[in-house]
C-alpha positions in Angstrom: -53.9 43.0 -33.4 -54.7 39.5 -31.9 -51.9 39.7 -29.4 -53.0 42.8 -28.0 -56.7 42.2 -27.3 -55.1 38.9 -25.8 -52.8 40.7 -23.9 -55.2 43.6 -23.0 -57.8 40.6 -22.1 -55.3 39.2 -20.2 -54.5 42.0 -18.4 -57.9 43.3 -16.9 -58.4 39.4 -15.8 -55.3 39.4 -13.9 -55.9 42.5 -12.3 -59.8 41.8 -11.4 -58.4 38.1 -10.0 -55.9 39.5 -7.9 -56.8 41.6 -5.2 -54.9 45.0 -4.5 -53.9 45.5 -0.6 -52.9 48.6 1.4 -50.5 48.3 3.6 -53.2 48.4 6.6 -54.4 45.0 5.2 -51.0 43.3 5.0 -50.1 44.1 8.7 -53.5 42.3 9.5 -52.5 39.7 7.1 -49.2 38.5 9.3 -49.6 35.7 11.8 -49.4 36.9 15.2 -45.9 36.1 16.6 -47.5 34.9 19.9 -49.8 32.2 18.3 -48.3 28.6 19.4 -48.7 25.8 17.4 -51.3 23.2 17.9 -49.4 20.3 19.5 -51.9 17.3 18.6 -51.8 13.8 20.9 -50.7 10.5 19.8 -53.2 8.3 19.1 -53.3 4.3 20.1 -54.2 3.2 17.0 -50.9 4.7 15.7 -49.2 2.2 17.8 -51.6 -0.7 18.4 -51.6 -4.0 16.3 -54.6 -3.7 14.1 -57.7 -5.7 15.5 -56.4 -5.1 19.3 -57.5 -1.7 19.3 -60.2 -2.2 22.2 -58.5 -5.6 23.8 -59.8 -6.3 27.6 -57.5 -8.1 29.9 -58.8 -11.7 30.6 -57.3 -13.6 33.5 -59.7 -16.3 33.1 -59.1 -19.3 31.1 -61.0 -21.1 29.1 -62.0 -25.3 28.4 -60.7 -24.2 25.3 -56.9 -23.3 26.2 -55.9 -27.2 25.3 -55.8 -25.3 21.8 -52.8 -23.6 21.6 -54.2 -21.1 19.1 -56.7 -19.9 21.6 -54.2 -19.5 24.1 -51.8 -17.8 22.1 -54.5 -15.7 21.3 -55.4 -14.7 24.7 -52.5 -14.3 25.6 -51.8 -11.3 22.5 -54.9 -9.7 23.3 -53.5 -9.5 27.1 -50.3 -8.0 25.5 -52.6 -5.3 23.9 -54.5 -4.3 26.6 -51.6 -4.2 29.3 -50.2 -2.0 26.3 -52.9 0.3 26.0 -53.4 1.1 30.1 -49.6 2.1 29.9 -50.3 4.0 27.2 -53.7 5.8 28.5 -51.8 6.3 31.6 -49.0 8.1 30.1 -51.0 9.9 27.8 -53.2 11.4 31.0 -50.3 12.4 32.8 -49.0 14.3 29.4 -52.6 16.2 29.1 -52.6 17.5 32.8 -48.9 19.0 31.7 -48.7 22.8 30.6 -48.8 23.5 27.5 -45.2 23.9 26.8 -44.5 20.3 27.9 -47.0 18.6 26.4 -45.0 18.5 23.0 -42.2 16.6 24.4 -44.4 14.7 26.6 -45.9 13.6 23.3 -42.6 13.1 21.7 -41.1 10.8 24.7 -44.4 9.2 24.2 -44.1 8.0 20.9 -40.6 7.6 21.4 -41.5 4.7 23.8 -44.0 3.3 22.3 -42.5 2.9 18.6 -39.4 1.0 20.9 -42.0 -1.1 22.4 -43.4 -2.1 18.5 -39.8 -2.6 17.7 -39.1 -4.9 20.8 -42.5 -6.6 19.6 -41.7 -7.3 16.1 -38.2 -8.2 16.9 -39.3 -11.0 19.6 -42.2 -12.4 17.3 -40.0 -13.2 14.7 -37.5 -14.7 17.3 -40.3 -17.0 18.5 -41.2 -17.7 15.1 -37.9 -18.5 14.4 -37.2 -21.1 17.4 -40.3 -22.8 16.9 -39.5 -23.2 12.7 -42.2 -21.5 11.3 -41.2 -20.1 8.4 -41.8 -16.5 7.5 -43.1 -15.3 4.5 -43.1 -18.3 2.7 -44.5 -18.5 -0.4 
């Protein structure tokens, strides 16, 4: 007798839950075929080292560049902002696109600019490397 009430129970919640359609409301239902997908930028900060984000080009130098830390460093935040005009450039030429080519305008975009990381990584650890600094040393 349990099992029924439970089952009976069961039942009316189930079919108060779930709403019944016509058919009229499942044709509305169905994505439109002609709706394109949302084909979203790339993003600098995807690409960009962390803290370089907003780096400004400085040709000046400094009484300070007889440090080599603080020339290195000027010299990386350079590297940034050289990177991100490219970028910004590229990106603004993909935007005034039509929207079919903006998704492999993107694409190519990305593309080049994960090589470029790639390049990056690959050179730091060869300058690391000639001038014996050991990485992750412990």
């Amino acid at each position: 007798m349990k099992q029924k009430i439970l089952f009976i129970g069961a039942l009316l919640l189930v079919c108060t839950v779930l709403p019944v359609f016509s058919e009229e409301e499942k044709a509305v239902q169905t994505p439109a075929e002609n709706v394109k997908p949302v084909v979203l930028p790339p993003k600098w900060t995807d690409f960009c080292e962390l803290g370089y984000e907003n780096a400004v080009y400085k040709n000046s130098h400094d009484i300070f560049n007889i440090f080599s830390f603080v020339k290195s460093e000027r010299v990386k935040k350079n590297y940034w902002a050289e990177r991100r005009v490219s970028f910004e450039s590229y990106l603004n030429s993909c935007n005034n696109l039509a929207d079919d080519a903006k998704a492999s305008c993107y694409a190519e975009l990305r593309n080049i600019e994960n090589q470029k990381n790639d390049l990056y990584r690959i050179k730091r650890k060869q300058l690391l490397y000639e001038n014996n600094i050991e990485l992750d040393r412990r």
